[in-house]
Every structure is written in C-alpha cells, then in structure tokens.
N, C-alpha and C positions, 0 to 999 in steps of 0.2 A: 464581673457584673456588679448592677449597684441598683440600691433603691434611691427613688428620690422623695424630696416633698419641694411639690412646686405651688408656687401662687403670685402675688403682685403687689406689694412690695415683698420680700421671701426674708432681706437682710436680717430681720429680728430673732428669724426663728433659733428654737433651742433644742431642737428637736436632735438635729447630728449628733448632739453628745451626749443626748439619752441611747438614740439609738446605737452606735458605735459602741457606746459601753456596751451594751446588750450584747453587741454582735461578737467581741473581740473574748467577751465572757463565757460565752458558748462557743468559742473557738468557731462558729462560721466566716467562711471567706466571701465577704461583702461590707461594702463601705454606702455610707449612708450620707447622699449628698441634698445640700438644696439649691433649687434653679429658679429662677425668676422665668417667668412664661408670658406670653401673650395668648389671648383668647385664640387664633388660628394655629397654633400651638399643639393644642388640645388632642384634635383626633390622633398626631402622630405619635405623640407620645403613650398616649391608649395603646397602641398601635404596636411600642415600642417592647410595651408589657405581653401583650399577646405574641409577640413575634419572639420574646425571652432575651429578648436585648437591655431590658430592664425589668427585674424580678419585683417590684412594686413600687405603689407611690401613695404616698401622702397628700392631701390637698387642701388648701387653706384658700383664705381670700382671694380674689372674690368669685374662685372657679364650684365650688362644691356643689350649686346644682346644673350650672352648663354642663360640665364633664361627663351627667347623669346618660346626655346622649350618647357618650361615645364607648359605651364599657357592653357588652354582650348579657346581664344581666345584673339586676342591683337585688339584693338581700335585702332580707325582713327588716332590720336597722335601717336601711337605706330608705327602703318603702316607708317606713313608720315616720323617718323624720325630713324626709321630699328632698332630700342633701348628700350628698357623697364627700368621706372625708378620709378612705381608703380603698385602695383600690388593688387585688390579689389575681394571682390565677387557678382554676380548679379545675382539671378535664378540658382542657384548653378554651374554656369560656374564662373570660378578663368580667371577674364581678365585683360592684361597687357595693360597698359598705360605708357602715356612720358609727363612727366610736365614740364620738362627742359626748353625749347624753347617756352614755352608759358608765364611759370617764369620771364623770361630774360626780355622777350618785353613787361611784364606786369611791371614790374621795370622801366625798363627806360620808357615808357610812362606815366604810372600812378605815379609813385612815383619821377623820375628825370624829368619830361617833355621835352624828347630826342625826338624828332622828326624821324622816320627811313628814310622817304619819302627823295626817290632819292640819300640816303646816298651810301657812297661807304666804304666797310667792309672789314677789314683784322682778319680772325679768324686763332689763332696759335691752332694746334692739328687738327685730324681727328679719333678721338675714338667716342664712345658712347654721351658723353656729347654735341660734335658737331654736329654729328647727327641731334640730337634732339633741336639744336637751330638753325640748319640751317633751318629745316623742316617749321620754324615760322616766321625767315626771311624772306626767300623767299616770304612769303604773304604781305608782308611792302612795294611793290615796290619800290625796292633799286635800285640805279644804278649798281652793282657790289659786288662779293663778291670774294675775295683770301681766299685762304687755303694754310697757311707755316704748313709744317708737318715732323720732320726727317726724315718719311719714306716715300719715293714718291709715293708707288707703295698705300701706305693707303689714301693718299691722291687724288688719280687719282681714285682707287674706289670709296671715296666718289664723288667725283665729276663726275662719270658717274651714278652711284644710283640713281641721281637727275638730269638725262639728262633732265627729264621733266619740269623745270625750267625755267619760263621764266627769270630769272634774269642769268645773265651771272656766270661762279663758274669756277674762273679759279687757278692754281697750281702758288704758290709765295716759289721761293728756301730757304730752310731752315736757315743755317750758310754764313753769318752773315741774318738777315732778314733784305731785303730791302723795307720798304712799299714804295706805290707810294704817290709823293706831295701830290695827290686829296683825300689821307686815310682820312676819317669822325671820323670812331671807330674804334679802334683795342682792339679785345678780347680773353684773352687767354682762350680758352676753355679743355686746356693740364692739367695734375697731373704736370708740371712740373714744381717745384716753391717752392711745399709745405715742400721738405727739404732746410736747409741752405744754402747755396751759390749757389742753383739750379737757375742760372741767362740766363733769354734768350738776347741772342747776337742779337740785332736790332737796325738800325743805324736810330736815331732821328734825323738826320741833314736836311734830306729832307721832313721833315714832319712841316704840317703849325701849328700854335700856338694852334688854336683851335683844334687840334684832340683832342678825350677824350680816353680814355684808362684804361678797365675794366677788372679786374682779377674775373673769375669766383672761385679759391680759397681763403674760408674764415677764414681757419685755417693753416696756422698764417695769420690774418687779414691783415696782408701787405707787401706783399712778396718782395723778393729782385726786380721783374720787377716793382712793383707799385714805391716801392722806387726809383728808377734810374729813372722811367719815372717824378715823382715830382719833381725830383732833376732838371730834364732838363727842366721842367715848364710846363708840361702836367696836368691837371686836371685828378683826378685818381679815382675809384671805386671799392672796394672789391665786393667778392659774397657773402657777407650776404643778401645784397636785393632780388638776384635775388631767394637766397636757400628759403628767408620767402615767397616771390611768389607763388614759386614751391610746399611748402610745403601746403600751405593756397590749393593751389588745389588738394595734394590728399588729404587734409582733408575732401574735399566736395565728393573727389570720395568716402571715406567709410563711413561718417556721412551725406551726403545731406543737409550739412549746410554752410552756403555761410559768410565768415569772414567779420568782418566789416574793416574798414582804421582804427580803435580806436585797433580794435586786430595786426593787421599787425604793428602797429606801439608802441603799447609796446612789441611786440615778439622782434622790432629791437633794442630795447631799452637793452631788456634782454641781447641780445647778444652783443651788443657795451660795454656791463658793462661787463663781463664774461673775 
C-alpha cells in the first residue's frame, strides 16, 4: 500500500523524502509517492483512500478546495481554512484535513522563535494555501493582516469568508506591492516564484529593518523574491520548515504517532542537502 501526494504540476515536490524517512524510521511498511492528477481524477482516488487501496494523501495545487467534495467529511482545520491539504481514514469515513496553517505557525514558533503576538501580516496570494494559514493566524492575536492578490475579487472573498475574525483582514493592491512601514512578516503564500524570473514587484523602501520575509515555496529553495529581499537586507525563510511541520502532522493524522524535534530535524537536514 502507498500514500500519495497528488496535484498539478506535482514534479517539485519534496515531500517523498520527508515522508519515506519518516516511514522507513518507524519501520512502517509503506512508501510514499507523488502523482500528477487531473481534476476528473479526484473522485477516484478519494475513492481509492476509502476502499484502502491507498492509505492517504496529500494535496497540493491547485486541487485543495475541489477535493473538499469528494472526502465523506472535512475536520475543524479543514472547516476553518475552506481547503483540504490531507486526507485520512477513521471509522470508515475518508476525512479532509488542512495542516498548512498549523505548519506555518508551528515553524516559526517552535523552530524560528517568532513571536505572532500583535504582529502586523502582509500575506501575497489568496488560493488554498492562504486559506489555510490564515485560518491559524487569526488565533496568534495579531494586530492585522493584508492580503495582496492579482485578483481582487479572490482576494475580497477571502477576506469576507473570514468576516468572523477578530483580527482585522484587509485587501493591499497588487502591482507594485506597497507594505505598510508597521509590516512585522511578509509571506508569500502564491505558486508565484517557483518558475524563473517569476518576481513579485514590492517596494522595500518603506519597510523597517526588521521585517522578516518567508517564501512558503521550497522548490527552488530561494526564489528570485527571497533573493531581492536579501539583497535589500531582509532576513529570509524558505518553506521547507514550514512543509516539514505540515507533513510531521499528517503523519500523526494516518499513523497516530507524534514526531520528535530529533525527526523533524534530520527530515530538514535531508532536504537543505537535496
């Protein structure tokens, strides 16, 4: 049997040689592949989970809220950030889950010691992946959070999806991106980066020394925004940390086994070498 993580393009991911360490460490017999899908795809492979033909899956672009239809019930994670980004089985119900956003802030607290408390948030994109890190945000009580998105009208439904909020979630115009002075973190939560010259236009000049600035893509480990923000004297952060978070939790969603700091930190190891 095998878990997968499937999505569209699927080639980058890094996920196999987190997980496979994990798997091969605890001596479970399962291998951990990923597959490229198409959207009609979808139901079967749900399908594939509840029939036990495939003991879980991971789900990346651009399926994590389509998939939402096809799972027998979606968890608190899931509800909170409108996205599915794992998917388990329990009492023969196939249930969707979101580790993204728990990832994230399991990263920067436990492993960077970032503090969220009162910080003020500029998140680029409004797909699936932000979703699921706003959903977790929003619990850090933060001073504020922006949303720059090319497309506004994506950007305004997130930010009414979550009118229940008490932290404030307001719309920051796309080209050029202006953060304001008070920016704490800016994260890009977008695919856009992960091809060559995919640079987002954001004007550093207004922003204090200290902001930190984290690319949740880890393939290529440092994108042309991480580099230019270096360049300008921004402290920077790939998404490897956040992906080994994310992953370390649905591990425990299909094995009910809880990773130590000693695993999470040679899985990052593996991949800083890779």
């Amino acid at each position: 049997m095998k878990i997968l993580v499937i999505g569209k393009p699927i080639k980058h991911s890094k996920s196999p040689q987190i997980q496979n360490f994990w798997l091969k460490k605890k001596k479970i017999n399962l291998v951990y592949e990923k597959k490229e899908v198409n959207e009609n795809d979808l139901h079967q492979i749900v399908n594939d989970v509840r029939e036990e033909r495939i003991h879980g899956l991971n789900v990346t672009l651009p399926y994590k809220q389509k998939i939402m239809e096809f799972v027998d019930e979606i968890d608190i994670s899931a509800k909170n950030s409108f996205a599915v980004n794992t998917i388990y089985k329990r009492k023969e119900k196939v249930i969707g889950a979101n580790t993204d956003g728990k990832g994230l802030v399991d990263y920067l607290i436990k492993d960077e010691n970032i503090s969220l408390l009162e910080k003020n948030v500029l998140l680029i994109g409004a797909g699936g992946a932000t979703y699921g890190i706003v959903s977790e945000l929003i619990k850090q009580r933060l001073k504020r959070i922006e949303i720059a998105n090319r497309t506004e009208a994506n950007a305004n439904k997130l930010i009414k999806d979550f009118n229940f909020s008490q932290t404030p979630i307001i719309y920051k115009k796309w080209v050029p991106i202006k953060p304001s002075p008070k920016t704490d973190l800016i994260i890009n939560c977008s695919s856009f980066g992960m091809q060559k010259k995919e640079l987002i236009e954001i004007n550093y000049n207004t922003l204090k020394k200290e902001t930190l600035i984290l690319d949740i893509i880890y393939n290529p480990l440092e994108t042309e925004f991480l580099k230019e923000s270096r360049q300008y004297g921004f402290k920077t952060f790939n998404g490897i940390g956040m992906l080994i978070r994310q992953a370390a939790i649905a591990f425990n969603l299909w094995f009910d086994i809880d990773l130590s700091l000693e695993d999470i930190t040679k899985a990052r190891d593996i991949l800083q070498e890779v």
